[in-house]
RODRENSE-459118 format. One record per residue: residue number from 1; residue in three letters; chain; x, y, z of N, C-alpha, C in turn. Coordinates in Angstrom, 2 decimals, decimal comma. Each point is the difference from the previous one (the first is absolute). Example, Ala and Ser with C-alpha at 12.3 -4.5 7.8 and 13.67 -1.06 7.14 Angstrom:
BEGIN
<r 1; ALA; A; <13,19; -5,69; 7,80>; <-0,89; 1,19; 0,00>; <0,90; 1,20; 0,00>>,
<r 2; SER; A; <-0,35; 1,05; -0,72>; <0,82; 1,19; 0,06>; <-0,77; 1,09; 0,73>>,
//
This chain:
BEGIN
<r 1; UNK; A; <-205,15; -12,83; -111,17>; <1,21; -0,80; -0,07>; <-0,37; -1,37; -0,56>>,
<r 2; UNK; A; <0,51; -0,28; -1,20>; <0,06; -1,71; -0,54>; <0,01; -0,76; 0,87>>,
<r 3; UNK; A; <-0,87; -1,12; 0,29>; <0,05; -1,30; 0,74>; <1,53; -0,43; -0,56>>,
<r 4; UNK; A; <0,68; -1,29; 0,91>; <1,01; -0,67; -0,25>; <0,01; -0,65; -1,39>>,
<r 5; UNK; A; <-1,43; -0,85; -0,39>; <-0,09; -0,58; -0,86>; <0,08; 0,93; -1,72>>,
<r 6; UNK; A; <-0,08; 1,09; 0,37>; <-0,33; 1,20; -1,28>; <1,33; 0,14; -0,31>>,
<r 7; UNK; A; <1,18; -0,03; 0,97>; <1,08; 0,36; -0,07>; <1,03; -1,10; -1,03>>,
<r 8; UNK; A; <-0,34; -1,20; 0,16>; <0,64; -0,92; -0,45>; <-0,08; 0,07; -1,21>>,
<r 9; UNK; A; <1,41; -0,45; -0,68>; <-0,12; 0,21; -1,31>; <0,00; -1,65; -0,64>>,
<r 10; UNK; A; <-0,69; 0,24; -1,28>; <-0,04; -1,38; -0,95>; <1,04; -0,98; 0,45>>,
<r 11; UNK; A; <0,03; -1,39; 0,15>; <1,14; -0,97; -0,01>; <0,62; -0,14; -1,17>>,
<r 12; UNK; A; <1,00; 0,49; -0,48>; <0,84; -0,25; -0,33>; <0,53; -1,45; -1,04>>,
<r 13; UNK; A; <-0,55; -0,39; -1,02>; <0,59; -1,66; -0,50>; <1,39; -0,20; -0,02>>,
<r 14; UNK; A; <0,46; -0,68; 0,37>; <1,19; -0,74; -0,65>; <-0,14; -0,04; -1,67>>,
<r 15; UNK; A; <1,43; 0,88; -0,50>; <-0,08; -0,60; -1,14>; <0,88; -1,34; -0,27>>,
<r 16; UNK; A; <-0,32; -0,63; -1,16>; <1,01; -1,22; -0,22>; <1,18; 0,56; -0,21>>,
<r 17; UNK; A; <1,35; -0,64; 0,15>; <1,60; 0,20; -0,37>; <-0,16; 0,20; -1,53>>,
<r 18; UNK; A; <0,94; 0,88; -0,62>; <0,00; -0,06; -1,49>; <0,43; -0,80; -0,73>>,
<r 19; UNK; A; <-0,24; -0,33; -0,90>; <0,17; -1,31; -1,03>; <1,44; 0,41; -0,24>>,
<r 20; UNK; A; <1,09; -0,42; -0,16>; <0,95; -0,19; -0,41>; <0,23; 0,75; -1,34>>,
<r 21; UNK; A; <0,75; 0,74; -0,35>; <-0,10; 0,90; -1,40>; <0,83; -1,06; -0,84>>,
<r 22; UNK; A; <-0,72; -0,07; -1,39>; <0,39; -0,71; -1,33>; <1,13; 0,26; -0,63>>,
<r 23; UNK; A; <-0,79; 1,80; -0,23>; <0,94; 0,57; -0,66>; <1,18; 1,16; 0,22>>,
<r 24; UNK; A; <0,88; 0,49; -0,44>; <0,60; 0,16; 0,99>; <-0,20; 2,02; -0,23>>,
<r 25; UNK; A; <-1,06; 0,37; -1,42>; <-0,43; 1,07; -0,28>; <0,56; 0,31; -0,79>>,
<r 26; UNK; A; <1,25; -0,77; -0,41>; <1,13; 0,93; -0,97>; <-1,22; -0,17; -1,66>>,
<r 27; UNK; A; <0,32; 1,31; -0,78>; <-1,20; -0,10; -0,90>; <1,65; -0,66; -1,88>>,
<r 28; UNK; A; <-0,90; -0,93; -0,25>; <1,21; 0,01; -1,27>; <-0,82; 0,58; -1,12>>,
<r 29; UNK; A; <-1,24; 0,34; -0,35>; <-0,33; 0,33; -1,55>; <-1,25; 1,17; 0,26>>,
<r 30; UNK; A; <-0,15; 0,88; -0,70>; <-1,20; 0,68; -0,24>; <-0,49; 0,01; -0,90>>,
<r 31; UNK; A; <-1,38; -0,25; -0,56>; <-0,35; -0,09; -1,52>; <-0,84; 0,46; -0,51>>,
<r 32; UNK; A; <0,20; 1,59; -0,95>; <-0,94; 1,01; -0,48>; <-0,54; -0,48; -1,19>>,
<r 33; UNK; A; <-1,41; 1,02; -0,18>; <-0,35; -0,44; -1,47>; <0,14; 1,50; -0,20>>,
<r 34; UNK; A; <0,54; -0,19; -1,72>; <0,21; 0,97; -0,36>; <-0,51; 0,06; -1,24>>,
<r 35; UNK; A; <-0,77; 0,77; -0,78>; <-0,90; 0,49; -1,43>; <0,98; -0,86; -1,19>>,
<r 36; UNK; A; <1,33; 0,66; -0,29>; <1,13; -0,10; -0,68>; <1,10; -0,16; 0,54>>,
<r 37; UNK; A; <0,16; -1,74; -0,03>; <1,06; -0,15; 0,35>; <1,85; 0,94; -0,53>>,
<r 38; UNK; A; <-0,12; 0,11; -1,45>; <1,15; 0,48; -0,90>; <0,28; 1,16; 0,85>>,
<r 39; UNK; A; <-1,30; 1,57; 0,65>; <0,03; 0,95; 0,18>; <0,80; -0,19; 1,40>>,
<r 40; UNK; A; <-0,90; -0,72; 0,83>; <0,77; -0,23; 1,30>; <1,59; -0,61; 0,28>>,
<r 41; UNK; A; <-0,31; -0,84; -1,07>; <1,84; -0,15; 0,38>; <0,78; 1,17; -0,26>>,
<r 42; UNK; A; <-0,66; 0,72; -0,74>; <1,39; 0,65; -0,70>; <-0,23; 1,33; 1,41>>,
<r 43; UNK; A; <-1,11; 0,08; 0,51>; <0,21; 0,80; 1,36>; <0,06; -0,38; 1,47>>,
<r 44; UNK; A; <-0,16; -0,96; -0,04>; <1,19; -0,74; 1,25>; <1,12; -0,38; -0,03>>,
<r 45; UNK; A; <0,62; 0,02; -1,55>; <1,48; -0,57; -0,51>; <0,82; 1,69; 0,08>>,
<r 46; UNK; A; <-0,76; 0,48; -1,18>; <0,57; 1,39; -0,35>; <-0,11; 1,11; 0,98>>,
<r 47; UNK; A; <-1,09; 0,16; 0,43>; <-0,46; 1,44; 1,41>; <0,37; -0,33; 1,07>>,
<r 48; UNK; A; <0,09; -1,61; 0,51>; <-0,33; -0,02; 1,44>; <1,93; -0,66; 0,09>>,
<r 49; UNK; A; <0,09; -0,33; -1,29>; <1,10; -1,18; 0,49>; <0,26; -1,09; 0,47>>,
<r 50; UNK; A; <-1,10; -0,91; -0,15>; <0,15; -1,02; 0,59>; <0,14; -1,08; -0,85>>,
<r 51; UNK; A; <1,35; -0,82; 0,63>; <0,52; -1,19; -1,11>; <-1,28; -0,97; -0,62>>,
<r 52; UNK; A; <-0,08; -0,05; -1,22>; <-1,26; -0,77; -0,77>; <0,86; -1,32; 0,50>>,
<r 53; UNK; A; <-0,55; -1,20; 0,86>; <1,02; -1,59; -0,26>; <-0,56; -0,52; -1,57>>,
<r 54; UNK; A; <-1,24; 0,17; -0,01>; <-0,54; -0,99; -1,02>; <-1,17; 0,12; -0,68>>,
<r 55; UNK; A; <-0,62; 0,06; -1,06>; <-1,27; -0,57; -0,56>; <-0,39; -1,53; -0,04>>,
<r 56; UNK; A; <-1,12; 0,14; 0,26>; <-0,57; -1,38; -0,27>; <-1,78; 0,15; -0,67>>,
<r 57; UNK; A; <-0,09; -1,14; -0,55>; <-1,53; -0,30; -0,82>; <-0,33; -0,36; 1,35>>,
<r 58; UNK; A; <-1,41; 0,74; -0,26>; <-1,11; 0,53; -0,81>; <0,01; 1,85; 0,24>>,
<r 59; UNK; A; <1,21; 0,30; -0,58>; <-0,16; 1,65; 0,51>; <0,35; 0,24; 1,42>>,
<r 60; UNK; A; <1,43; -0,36; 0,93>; <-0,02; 0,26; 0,94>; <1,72; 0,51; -0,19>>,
<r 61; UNK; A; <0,32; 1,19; 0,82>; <1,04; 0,04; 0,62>; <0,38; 0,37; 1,55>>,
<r 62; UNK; A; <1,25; -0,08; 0,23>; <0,65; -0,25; 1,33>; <0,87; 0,62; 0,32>>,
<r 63; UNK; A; <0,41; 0,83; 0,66>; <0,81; 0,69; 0,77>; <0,72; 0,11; 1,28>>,
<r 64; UNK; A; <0,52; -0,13; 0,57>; <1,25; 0,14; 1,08>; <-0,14; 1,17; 0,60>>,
<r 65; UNK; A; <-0,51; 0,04; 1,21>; <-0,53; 1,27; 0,86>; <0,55; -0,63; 1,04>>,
<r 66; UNK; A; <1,75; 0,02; 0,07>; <1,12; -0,57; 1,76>; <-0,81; -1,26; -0,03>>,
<r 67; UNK; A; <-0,41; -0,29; 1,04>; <-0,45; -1,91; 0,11>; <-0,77; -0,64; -0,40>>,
<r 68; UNK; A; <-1,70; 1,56; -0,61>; <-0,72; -0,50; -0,49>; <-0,40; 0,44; -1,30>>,
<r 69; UNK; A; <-0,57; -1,04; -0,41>; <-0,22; -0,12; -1,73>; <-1,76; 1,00; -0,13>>,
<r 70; UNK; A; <0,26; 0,53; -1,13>; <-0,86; 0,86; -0,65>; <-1,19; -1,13; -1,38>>,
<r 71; UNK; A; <-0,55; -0,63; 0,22>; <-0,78; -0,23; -0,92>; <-0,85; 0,88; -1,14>>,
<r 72; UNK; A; <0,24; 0,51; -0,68>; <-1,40; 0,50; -0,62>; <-0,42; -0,61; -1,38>>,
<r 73; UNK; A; <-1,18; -0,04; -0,23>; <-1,16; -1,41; -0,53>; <-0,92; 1,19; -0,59>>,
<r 74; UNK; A; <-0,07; -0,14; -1,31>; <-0,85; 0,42; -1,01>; <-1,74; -0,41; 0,16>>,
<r 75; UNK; A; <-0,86; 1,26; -0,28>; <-1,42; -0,81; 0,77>; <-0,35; 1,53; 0,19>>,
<r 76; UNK; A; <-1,57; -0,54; -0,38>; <-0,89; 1,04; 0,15>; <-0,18; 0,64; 1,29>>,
<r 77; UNK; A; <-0,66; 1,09; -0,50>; <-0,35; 1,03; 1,27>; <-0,90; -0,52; 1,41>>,
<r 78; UNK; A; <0,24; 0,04; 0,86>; <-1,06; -0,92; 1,28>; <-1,05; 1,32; -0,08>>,
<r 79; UNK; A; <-0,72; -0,44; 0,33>; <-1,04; 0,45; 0,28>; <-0,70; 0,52; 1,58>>,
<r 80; UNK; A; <-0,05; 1,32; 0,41>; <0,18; 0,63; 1,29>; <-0,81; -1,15; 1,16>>,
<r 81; UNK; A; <-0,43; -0,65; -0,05>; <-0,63; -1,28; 0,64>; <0,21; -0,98; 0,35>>,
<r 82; UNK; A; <0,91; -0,20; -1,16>; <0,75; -1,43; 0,27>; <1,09; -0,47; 0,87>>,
<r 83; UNK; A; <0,25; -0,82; 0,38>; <1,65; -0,29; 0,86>; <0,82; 0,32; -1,03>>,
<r 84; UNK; A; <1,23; 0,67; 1,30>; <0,88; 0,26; -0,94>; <1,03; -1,08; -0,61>>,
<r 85; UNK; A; <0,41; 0,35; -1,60>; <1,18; -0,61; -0,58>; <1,31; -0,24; 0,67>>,
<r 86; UNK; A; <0,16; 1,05; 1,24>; <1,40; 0,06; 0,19>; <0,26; -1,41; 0,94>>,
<r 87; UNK; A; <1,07; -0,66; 0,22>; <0,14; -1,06; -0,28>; <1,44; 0,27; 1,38>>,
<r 88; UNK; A; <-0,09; -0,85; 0,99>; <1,02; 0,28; 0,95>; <0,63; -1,35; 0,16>>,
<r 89; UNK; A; <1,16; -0,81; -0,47>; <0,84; -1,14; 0,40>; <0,71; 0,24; 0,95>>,
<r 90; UNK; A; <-0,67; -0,82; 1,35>; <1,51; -0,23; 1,12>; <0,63; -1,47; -0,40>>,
<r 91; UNK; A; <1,11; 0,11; 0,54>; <0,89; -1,22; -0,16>; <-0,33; -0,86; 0,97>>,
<r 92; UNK; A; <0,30; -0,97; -0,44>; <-0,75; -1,04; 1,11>; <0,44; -1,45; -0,43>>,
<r 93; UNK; A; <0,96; -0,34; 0,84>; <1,10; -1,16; -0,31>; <0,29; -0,89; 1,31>>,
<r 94; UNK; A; <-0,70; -1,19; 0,06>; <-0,26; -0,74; -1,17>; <-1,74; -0,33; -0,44>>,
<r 95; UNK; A; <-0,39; 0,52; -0,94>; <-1,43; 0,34; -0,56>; <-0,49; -1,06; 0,72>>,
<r 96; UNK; A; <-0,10; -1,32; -0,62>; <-1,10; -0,77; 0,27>; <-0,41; -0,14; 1,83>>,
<r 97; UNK; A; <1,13; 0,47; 0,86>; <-0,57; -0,43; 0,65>; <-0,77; 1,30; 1,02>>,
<r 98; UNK; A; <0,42; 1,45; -0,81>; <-0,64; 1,06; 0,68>; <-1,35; -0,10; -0,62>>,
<r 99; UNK; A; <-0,07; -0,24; -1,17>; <-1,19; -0,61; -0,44>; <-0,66; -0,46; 0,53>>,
<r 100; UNK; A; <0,06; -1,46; 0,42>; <-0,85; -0,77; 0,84>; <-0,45; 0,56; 1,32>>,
<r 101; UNK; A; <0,91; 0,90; 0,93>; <0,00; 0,65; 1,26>; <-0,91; 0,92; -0,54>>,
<r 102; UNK; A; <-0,28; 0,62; -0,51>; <-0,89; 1,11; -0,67>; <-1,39; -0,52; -0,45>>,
<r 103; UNK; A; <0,02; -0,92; -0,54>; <-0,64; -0,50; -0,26>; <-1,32; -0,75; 1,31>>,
<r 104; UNK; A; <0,85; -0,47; 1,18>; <-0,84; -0,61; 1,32>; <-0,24; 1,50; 0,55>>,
<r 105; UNK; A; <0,30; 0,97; -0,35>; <0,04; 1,33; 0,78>; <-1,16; 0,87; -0,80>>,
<r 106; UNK; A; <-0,26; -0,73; -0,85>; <-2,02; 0,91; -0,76>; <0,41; 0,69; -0,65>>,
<r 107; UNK; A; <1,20; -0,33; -1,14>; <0,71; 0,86; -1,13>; <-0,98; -0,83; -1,37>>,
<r 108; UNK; A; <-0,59; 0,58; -1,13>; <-0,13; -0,50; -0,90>; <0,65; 0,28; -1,20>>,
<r 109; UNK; A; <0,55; -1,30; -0,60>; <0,80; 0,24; -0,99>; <-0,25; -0,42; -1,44>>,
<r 110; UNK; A; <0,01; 0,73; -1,02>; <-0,63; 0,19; -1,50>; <0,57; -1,79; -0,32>>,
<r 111; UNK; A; <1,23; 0,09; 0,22>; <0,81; -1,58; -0,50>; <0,65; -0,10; 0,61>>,
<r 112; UNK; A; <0,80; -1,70; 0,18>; <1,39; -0,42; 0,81>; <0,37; 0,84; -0,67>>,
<r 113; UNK; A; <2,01; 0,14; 1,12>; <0,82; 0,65; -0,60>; <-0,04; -0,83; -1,26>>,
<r 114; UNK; A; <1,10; 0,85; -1,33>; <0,58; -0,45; -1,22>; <0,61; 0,49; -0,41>>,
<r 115; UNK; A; <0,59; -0,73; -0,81>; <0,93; 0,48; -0,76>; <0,06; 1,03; -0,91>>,
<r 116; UNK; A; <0,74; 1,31; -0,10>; <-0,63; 0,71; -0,74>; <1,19; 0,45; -1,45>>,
<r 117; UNK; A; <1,19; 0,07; 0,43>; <1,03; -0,04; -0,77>; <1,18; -0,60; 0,44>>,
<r 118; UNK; A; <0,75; -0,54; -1,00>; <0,98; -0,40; -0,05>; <1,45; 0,67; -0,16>>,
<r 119; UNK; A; <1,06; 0,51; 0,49>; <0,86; 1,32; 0,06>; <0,76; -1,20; -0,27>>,
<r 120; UNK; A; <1,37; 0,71; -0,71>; <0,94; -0,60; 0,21>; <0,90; -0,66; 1,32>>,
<r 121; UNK; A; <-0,28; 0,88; 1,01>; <0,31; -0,14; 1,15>; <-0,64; -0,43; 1,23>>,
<r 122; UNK; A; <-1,31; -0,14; -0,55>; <-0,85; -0,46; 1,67>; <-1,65; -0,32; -1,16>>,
<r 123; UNK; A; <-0,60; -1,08; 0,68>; <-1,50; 0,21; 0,01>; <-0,90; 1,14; 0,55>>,
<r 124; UNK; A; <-0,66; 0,63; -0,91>; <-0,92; 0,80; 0,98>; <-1,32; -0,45; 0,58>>,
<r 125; UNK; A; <-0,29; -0,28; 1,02>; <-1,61; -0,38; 0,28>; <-0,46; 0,91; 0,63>>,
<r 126; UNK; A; <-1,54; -0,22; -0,02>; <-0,83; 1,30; 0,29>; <-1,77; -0,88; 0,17>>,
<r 127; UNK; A; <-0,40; 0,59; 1,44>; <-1,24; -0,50; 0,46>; <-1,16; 1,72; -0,20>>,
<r 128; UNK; A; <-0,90; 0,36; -0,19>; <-1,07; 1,00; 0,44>; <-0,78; -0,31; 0,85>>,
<r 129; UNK; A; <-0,32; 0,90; 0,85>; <-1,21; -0,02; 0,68>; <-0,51; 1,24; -0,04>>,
<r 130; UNK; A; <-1,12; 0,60; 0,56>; <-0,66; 1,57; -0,06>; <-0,08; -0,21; 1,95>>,
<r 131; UNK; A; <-0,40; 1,53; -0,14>; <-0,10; 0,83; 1,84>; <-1,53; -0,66; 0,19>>,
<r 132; UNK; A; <-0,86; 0,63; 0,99>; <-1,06; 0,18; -0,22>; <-1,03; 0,94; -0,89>>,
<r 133; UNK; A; <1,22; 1,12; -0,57>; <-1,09; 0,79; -0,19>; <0,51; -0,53; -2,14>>,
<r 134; UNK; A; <0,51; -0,39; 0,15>; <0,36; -0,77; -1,57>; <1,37; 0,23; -0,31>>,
<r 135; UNK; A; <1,28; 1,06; 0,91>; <1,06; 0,30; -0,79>; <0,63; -1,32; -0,85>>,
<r 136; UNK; A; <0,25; -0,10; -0,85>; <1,21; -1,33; -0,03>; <1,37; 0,50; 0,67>>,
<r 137; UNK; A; <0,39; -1,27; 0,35>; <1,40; -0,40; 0,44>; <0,55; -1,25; -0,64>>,
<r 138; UNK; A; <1,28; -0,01; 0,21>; <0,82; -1,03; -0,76>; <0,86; -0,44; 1,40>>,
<r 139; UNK; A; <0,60; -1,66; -0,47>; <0,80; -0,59; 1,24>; <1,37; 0,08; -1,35>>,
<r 140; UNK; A; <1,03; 0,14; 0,55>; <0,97; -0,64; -1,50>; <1,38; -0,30; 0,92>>,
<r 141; UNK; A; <0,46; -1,09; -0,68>; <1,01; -0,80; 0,30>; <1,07; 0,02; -0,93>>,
<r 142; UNK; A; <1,25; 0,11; -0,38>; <0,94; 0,25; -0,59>; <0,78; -1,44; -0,08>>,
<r 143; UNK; A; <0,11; -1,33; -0,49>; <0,16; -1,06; 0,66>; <1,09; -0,44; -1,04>>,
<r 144; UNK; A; <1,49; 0,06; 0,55>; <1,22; 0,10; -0,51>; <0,45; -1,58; -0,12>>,
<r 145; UNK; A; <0,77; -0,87; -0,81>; <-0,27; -1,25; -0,01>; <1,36; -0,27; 0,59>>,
//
C-alpha cells in the first residue's frame, strides 16, 4: 500500500487571468499565391463564381467570399520548406492601438501599421506580424472618413 506522501498529487499552479482579447477573430482577407494570375481569375470568377471586386498592380486580384475578401497575388512556387504564402487578415479596429497591445504582449511586427490603399470610400491600413513558427498574418483596418 502507497505511503500518504506517494498518494499526493503535484500542486497544482495558479494560472494568470487571460489577457483581455484584441481581436474579436472575425477574419476580413485571405491571401493566395497563385502561378497565373489571368488563369485563376477566370476560375474563381467563371467555375467557382465568385464576384471579382477588383484588380490591382502588381498582379493582384480580389474577390467577395460573404464578408471576406479573397486576395490572390501572382508569385512563384514556395518551396516545400518554407513558410507558407497564405496570408490570413483579421480585422482589427482601431489598428494602432491593437498594435501597440500586441505589441507589449511579445508580438513582432515586420512594420507600423500603414497605409496601404486609398478606396474611394475608406482608407485601408494594414500592420504584419508572423506566428512562431513563421505563418504571416495581417492586422487591417478599414478607416472610413
Amino acid at each position: 500500500m502507497p505511503s500518504p506522501s506517494e498518494n499526493v498529487h503535484p500542486r497544482l499552479l495558479p494560472c494568470p487571468p487571460p489577457l483581455p482579447p484584441l481581436l474579436t477573430g472575425e477574419i476580413g482577407q485571405i491571401a493566395l499565391v497563385v502561378r497565373s494570375l489571368p488563369r485563376s481569375i477566370a476560375f474563381y470568377r467563371d467555375s467557382l463564381g465568385l464576384p471579382l471586386l477588383f484588380e490591382a498592380p502588381p498582379k493582384l486580384a480580389f474577390f467577395r467570399c460573404n464578408s471576406v475578401r479573397l486576395m490572390l497575388s501572382e508569385g512563384e512556387k514556395q518551396s516545400s520548406n518554407s513558410p507558407s504564402t497564405t496570408v490570413i487578415y483579421f480585422k482589427a479596429a482601431p489598428l494602432q492601438k491593437i498594435h501597440s497591445e500586441l505589441l507589449q504582449r511579445g508580438a513582432t511586427f515586420e512594420e507600423p501599421p500603414h497605409l496601404v490603399a486609398q478606396m474611394p470610400d475608406h482608407e485601408l491600413w494594414m500592420a504584419f506580424f508572423r506566428d512562431p513558427d513563421g505563418h504571416p498574418f495581417g492586422l487591417m483596418e478599414e478607416v472610413r472618413p
